[in-house]
N, C-alpha and C positions, 0 to 999 in steps of 0.2 A: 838593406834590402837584399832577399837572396834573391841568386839568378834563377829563370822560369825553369825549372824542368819538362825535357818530351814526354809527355806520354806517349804518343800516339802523331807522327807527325809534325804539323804544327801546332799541335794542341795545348801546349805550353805559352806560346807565340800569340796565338787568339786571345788570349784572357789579359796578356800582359797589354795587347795595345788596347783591348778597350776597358783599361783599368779597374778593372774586377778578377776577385781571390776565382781557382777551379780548383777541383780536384780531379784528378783519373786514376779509378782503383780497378785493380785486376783480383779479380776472383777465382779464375780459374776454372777448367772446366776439361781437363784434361784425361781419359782413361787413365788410372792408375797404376793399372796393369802396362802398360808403353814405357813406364818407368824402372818396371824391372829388372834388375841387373846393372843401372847406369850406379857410375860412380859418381857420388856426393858432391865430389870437387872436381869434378873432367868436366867435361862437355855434354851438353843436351844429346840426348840418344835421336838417330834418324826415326829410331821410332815417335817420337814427340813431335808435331807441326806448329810453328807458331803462327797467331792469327790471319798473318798475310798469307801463308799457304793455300793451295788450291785443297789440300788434303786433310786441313783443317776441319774438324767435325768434332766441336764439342759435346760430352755426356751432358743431356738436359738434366738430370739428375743425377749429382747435385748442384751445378752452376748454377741452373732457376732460383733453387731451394736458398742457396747459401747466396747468393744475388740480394734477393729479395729481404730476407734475414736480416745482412747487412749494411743496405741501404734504410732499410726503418729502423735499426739501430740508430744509422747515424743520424735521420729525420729528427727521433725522439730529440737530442740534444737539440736540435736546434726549436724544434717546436715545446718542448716542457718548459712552463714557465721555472717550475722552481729548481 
């Protein structure tokens, strides 16, 4: 058995004690432009805020779009019989 991973807190933690699989997926929703100029392999730019930020303001478009995408992607499998 592997060990729980955090997404999010204790959000790894929840699903283990009450014995049920989770998943937490990040889709992102970052301006792309905030990105500019960082290096690949350094460190996140100040310009970039991660979720807990106060300054956190994801672009609804595309986060909704690609959200939404890929959550009925993943439905389909579990809902298509064949």
């Amino acid at each position: 058995m592997h060990s729980p991973l955090s997404g999010s807190e204790d959000f790894g933690l929840l699903a283990t004690a009450a014995g049920c699989p989770s998943v937490f997926w990040f889709f992102g929703g970052t301006e792309p432009s905030s990105w500019e100029g960082a290096d690949p392999a350094g460190e996140q730019p100040s310009t970039v805020h991660g979720n807990h930020s106060p300054f956190f303001a994801p672009v609804a478009d595309p986060a909704l779009r690609n959200g939404v995408t890929h959550l009925l992607d993943a439905a389909a499998e579990w809902l298509d019989p064949v």
